[in-house]
C-alpha positions, 0 to 999 in steps of 0.5 A, a space after each residue: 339610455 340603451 347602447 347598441 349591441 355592437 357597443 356594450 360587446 367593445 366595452 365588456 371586452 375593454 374591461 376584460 383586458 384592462 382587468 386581466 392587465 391589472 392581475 398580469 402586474 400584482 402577479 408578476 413579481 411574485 411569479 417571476 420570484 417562482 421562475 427564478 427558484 426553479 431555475 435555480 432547482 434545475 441548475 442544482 438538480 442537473 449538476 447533481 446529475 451530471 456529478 453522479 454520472 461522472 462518479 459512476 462512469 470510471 475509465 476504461 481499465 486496460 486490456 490485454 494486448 494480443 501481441 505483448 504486454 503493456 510497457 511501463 511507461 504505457 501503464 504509469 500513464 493510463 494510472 495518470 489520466 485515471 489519477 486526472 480523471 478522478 481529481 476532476 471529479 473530486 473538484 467538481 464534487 467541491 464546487 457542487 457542495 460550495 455552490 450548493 450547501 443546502 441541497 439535499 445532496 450536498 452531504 453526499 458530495 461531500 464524501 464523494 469529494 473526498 473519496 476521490 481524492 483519495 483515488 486521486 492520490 492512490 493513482 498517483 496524483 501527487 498534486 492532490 496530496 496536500 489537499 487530502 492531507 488538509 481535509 483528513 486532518 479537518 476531519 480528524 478534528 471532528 470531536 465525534 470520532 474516537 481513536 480507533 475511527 480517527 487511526 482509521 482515518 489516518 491509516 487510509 491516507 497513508 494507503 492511498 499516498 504510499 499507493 500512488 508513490 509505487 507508479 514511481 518507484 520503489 525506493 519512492 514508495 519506500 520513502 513515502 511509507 518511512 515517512 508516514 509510518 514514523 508519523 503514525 507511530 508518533 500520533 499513535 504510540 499505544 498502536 502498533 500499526 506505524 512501528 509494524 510499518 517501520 518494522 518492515 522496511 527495516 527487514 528488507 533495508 540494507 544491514 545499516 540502515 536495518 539497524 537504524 530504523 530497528 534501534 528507533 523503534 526500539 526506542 518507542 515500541 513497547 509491543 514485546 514481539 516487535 521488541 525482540 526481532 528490532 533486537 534480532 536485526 540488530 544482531 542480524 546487521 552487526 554479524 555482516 562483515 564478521 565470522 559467523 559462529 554457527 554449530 548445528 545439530 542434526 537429527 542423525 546426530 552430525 554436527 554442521 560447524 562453519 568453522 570446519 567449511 573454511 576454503 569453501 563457500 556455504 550458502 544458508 537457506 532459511 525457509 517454511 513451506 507455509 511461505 509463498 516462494 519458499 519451494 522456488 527457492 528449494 528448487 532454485 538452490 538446489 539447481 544451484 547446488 548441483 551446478 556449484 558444489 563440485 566447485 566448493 559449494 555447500 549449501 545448509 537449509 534451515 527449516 522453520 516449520 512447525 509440521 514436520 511432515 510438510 517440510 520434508 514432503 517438499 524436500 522429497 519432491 525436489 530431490 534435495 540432497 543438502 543438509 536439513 536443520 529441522 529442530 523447531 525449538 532450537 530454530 526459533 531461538 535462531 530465528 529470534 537471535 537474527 530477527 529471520 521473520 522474512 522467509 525465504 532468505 538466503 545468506 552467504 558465507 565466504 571461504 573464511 567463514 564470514 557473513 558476506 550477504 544477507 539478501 542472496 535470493 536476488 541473485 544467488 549464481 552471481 554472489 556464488 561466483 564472485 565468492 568463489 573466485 575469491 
């Protein structure tokens, strides 16, 4: 039987589009398997991006104002919204590597979150303290790092958490660093860094609480340098309130002797010209000098530079007429008996010839003063 041209052309078409719907259908499941792992690629690939973008796109720093200067309420709150900003990306960071652990760049995020919680935290962010804390301390359990990596680690959060207490105050950042540095000492004690933290805070303390922290470093110390001026602040404090027994030979042979200054007040100057405010101070006390000595002022520099030459160039330069100790040796052994490693300082001795101030450079015409109407 011969079918009509017309016919068979419907047929072979027919057939067409039934074999064509019978390949649609053993397809389809795996093919939509297909779409659903590039969907899921894309996702992973735009949220990498988007994570990469915000890592690199910092805020705006803030620039100088033609007119003033920033306040400090202007300033504590742009460091917040960087704090902010950077918190956000450390939790986008998470979520990247959480929602996506076998991506190729989940490892990579991962060190992205955890830098920018330390930015976080070193911005102020104090909210975020505890979670660094929590991923510093995984990270130290890792068997892999040795002691000198797993200090380097714990030294970084005490950076960033003392950092971002200083947009508070500075009796809060102080706390902070007293905190984290006793920490450090005990985690450790066979490195210096945490009593060398401690040790500073002693030198700028109140004579009391000097001798505290000194008698505690002491205590678990074993450097020998940081030993013998624990021990100099301890005599440093305890000398406070009390006559201070001090006779200094010159190089013209005069003796300087407090005892012979009683009914005057007598300023103590400890300086080095390698010290940065060590020549504002010289300027500073001279002025000071030449204001108040006709009133009963002396004022006695105590030099610790090991070139001579220096010391008395920057004592020409400002027209220094007070008495200069300039006997290194004999310097460093009064250096070491009051632990003086702070430099410039500037001690007060009142009329009866007792140690009254320890800290006078923060404000030496005040104390000056009060001293003599005494």
């Amino acid at each position: 039987m011969t079918f009509p041209p017309q016919l068979c052309k419907l047929f072979f078409l027919s057939s067409l589009r039934l074999m064509l719907a019978v390949l649609f259908v053993s397809l389809c499941p795996h093919s939509l398997r297909a779409e659903d792992t590039d969907a899921a690629e894309s996702a992973a690939d735009k949220a990498w991006k988007a994570l990469k973008h915000a890592r690199e796109t910092p805020p705006e720093p803030l620039k100088q104002l033609p007119d003033r200067m920033y306040t400090q309420d202007e300033i504590r709150n742009h460091y917040t919204m960087v704090a902010e900003q950077a918190g956000a990306v450390a939790d986008s960071a998470k979520q990247f590597y959480t929602q996506f652990p076998d991506h190729p760049q989940a490892a990579e995020a991962r060190n992205i979150y955890f830098d920018m919680l330390h930015t976080a935290v070193g911005y102020s962010s104090t909210n975020k303290i505890a979670e660094l804390e929590a991923v510093t301390a995984e990270r130290l359990k890792d068997p892999k790092l040795d002691e000198a990596a797993r200090l380097q680690l714990s030294l970084h959060l005490l950076h960033s958490a003392i950092s971002g207490r200083k947009y508070q105050s500075d009796d809060a950042m102080r706390a902070e660093l007293e905190k984290r540095a006793r920490q450090l000492a005990k985690d450790y004690p066979g490195h210096p860094d945490g009593y060398n933290y401690l040790l500073n805070i002693a030198r700028s303390a109140a004579p009391e609480k000097s001798a505290a922290l000194a008698r505690e470093i002491l205590a678990g110390s074993n450097d020998v340098n940081i030993k013998n001026e624990c021990q100099g602040l301890i005599n440093r404090a305890a000398a406070v309130g009390k006559p201070l027994p001090l006779s200094l030979t010159l190089d013209d042979g005069k003796i300087l002797d407090l005892e012979k200054l009683h009914g005057k007040v007598v300023l103590l100057l400890f300086w080095d010209s390698s010290t940065r405010y060590s020549s504002k101070a010289i300027w500073a006390v001279n002025d000071l000098y030449k204001k108040y000595h006709a009133s009963g002022l002396e004022v006695w520099g105590l030099n610790f530079d090991e070139d001579r030459a220096k010391a008395i160039s920057m004592l020409k330069d400002a027209n220094v007429e007070w008495p200069q100790y300039l006997d290194i040796p004999a310097g460093r052994t009064l250096q070491s008996r009051f632990g003086i490693h702070t430099l410039p300082m500037c001690w007060f001795v009142d009329k009866k010839g007792v140690l009254r101030e320890l800290k006078g450079e923060m404000d030496p015409e005040g104390i000056t003063k009060r001293l003599q109407a005494e």
